[in-house]
VMD Tcl script that draws the C-alpha trace (Angstrom):
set ca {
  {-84.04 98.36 -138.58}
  {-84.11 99.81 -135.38}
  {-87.39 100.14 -134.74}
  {-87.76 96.50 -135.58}
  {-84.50 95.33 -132.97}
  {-86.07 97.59 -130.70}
  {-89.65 96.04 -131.02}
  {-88.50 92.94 -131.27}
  {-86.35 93.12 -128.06}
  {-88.96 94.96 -125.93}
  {-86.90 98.19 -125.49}
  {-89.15 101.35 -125.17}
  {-87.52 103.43 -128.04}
  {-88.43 106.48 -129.72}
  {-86.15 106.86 -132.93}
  {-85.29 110.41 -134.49}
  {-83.94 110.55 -138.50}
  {-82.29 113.80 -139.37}
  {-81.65 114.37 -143.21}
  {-78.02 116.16 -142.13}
  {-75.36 116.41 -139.65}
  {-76.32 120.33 -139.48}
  {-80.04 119.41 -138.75}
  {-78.88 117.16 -136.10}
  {-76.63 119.56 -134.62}
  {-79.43 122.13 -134.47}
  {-81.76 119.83 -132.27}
  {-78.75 118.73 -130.16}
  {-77.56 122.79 -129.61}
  {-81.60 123.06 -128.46}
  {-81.13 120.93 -125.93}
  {-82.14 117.36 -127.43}
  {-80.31 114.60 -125.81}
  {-80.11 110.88 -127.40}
  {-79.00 107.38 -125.61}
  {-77.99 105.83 -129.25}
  {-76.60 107.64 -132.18}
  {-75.81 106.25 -135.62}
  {-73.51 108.50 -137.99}
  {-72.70 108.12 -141.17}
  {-69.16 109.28 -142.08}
  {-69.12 110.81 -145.38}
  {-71.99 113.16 -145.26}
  {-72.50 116.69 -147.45}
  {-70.87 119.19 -145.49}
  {-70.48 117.85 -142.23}
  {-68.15 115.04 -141.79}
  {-69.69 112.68 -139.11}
  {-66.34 111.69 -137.35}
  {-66.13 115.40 -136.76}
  {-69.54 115.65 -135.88}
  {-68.91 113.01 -132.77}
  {-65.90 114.87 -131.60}
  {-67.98 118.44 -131.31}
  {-70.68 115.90 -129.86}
  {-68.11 114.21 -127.40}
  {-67.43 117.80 -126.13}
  {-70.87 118.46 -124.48}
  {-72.23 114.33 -124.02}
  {-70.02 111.88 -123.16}
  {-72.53 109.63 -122.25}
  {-74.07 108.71 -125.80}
  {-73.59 105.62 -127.67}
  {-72.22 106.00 -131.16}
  {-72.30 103.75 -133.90}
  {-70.78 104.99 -137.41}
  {-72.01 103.29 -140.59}
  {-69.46 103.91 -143.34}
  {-68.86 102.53 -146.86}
  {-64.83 102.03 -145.76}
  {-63.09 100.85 -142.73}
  {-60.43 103.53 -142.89}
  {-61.96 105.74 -140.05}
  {-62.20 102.83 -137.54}
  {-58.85 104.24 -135.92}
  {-60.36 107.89 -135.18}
  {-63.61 106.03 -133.61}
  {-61.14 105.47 -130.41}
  {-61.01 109.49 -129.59}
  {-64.85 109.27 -129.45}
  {-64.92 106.87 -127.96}
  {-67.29 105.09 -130.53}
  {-69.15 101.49 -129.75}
  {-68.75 100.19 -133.56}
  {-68.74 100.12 -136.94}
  {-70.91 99.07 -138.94}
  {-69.52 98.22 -142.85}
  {-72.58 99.32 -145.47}
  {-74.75 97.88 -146.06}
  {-75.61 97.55 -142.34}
  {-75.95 93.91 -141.00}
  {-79.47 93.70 -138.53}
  {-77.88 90.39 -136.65}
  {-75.08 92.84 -135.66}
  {-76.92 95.45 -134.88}
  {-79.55 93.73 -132.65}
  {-76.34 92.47 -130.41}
  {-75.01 95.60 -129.80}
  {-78.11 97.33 -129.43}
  {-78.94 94.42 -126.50}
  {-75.77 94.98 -125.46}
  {-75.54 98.46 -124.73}
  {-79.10 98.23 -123.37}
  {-78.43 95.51 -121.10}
  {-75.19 97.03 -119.62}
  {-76.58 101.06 -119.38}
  {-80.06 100.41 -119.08}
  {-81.98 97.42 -118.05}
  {-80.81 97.59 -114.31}
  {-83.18 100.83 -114.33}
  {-86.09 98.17 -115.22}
  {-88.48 96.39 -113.49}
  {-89.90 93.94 -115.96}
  {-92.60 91.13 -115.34}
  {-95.56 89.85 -116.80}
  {-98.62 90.85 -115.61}
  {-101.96 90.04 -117.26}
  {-100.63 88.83 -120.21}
  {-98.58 91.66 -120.79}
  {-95.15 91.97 -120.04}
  {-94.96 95.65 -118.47}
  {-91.28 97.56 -118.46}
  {-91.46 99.75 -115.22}
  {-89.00 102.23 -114.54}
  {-87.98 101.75 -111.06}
  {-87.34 105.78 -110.39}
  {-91.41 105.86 -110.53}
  {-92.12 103.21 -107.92}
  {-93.49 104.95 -104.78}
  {-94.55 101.54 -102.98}
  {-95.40 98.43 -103.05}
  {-98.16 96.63 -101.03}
  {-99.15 92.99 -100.73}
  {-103.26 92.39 -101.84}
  {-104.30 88.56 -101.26}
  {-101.40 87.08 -103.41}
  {-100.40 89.54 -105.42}
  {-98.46 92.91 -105.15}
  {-100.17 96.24 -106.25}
  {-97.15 98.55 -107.26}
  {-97.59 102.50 -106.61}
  {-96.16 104.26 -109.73}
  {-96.22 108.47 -109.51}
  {-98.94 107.85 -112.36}
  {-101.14 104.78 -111.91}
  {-100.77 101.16 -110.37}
  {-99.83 97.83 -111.57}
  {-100.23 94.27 -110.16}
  {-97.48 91.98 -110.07}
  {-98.18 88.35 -109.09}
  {-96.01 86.97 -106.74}
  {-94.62 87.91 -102.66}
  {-93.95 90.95 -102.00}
  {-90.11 89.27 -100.41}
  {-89.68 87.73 -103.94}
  {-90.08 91.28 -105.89}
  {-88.04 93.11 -103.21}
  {-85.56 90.31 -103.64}
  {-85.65 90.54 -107.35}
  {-84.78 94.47 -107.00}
  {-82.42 94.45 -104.94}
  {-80.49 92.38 -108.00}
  {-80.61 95.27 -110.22}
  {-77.75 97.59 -110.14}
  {-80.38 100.03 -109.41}
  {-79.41 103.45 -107.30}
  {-83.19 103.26 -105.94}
  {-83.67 101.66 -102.54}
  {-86.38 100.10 -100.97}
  {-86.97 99.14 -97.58}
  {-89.70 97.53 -95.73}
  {-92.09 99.85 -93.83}
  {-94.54 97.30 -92.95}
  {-95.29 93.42 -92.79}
  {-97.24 94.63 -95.75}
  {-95.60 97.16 -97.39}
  {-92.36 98.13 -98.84}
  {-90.95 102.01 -99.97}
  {-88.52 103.33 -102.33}
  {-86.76 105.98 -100.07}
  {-85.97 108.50 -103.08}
  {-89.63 108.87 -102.93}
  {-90.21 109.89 -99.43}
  {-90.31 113.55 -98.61}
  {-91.25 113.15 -94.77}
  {-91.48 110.29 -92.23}
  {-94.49 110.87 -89.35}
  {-94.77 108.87 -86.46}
  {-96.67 106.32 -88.11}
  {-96.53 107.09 -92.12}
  {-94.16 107.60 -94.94}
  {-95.23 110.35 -97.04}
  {-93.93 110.19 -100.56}
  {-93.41 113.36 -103.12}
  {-96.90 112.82 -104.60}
  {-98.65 113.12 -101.03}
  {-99.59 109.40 -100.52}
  {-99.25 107.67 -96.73}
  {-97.50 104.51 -96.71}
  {-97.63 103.62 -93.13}
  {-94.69 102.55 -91.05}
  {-95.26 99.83 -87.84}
  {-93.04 100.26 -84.70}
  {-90.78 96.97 -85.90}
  {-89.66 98.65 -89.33}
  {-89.32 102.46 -88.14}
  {-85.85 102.17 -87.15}
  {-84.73 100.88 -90.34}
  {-86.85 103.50 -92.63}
  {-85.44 106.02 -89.98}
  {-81.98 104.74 -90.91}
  {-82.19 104.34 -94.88}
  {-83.92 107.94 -95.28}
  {-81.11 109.65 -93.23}
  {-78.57 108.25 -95.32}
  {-80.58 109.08 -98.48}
  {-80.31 112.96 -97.37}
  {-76.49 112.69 -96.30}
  {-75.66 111.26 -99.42}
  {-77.55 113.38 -101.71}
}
mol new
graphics top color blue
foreach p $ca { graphics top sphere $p radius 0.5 }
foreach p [lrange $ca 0 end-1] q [lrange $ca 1 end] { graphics top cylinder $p $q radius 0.2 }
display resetview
């Protein structure tokens, strides 16, 4: 089922079934970390409401879900802080709105997503190094390849700068445009991101690159 809401929704997913609470507990004590978790309660040995609680002591940042055969737990849920319950046997319509949910409010701002070529293409905005305007499209720098996105290079810097997003661009260039987390040194005349690429920089946007990578560093 989640596969499918994930699929369905567009949500790069990976899902991970563990036969026990113990098994579970073994990855997560190995250092395995998960966004979404779904627990039953009544499991052999390990009771999954006390499962969450050793969780809650080491990840606070995990969603939980319990699916449970009785309501009678849904009072504990509050000291792990728990995003629902689910009643067995598990309904998908309910489960595809809080899976949106909690994507939309911890996730999607970390996003870009656009269609390009047919495709729509989910780019997380931590890899963008630059973007540059070609003809009438923008070619976006990722640390591992580059994608086109059709459109002005304002509109997609626009369209960032509505995601609650901690990355910040800036432009460098009537032509180009950087995501300061990226840059590792500014020259006289180029940005040079982690990956060694130079993005140049003109005389009328130095100042403001100048400005946005200083506060980067002070505020890292």
């Amino acid at each position: 089922m989640c596969r499918e809401i994930c699929e369905r929704l567009g949500i790069e997913h990976s899902t991970f079934p563990f036969e026990s609470g113990e098994v579970f507990w073994r990855e997560f004590s190995s250092g395995a970390r998960y966004d979404l978790l779904l627990f039953d309660i009544m499991m052999d040995e390990t009771n999954g409401m006390e499962l969450a609680r050793n969780l809650r002591e080491y990840d606070e940042s995990a969603a939980i879900i319990f699916i449970t055969s009785s309501p009678d737990f849904a009072v504990q849920g509050y000291d792990v802080n728990a995003l629902h319950y689910l009643i067995k046997p598990p309904d998908i319509e309910v489960l595809e709105r809080l899976i949106s949910s909690d994507y939309n409010n911890r996730f999607k701002s970390n996003f870009l997503v656009f269609k390009s070529g047919g495709q729509i293409l989910q780019i997380p905005i931590r890899d963008i190094i630059c973007l540059e305007t070609v003809g009438r499209r923008v070619e976006i720098t990722l640390h591992d390849r580059t994608v086109e996105y059709s459109g002005k290079l304002s509109d997609l810097l626009e369209e960032l700068e509505g995601l609650d997003s901690k990355e910040q661009f800036v432009r460098s260039h009537k032509a180009f445009a950087i995501n300061i987390s990226s840059i590792r040194e500014l020259t006289k005349s180029d940005a040079i991101a982690m990956n060694g690429k130079a993005i140049p920089v003109s005389r009328t946007y130095m100042k403001q690159v100048q400005h946005a990578l200083l506060k980067q560093i002070r505020d890292d």
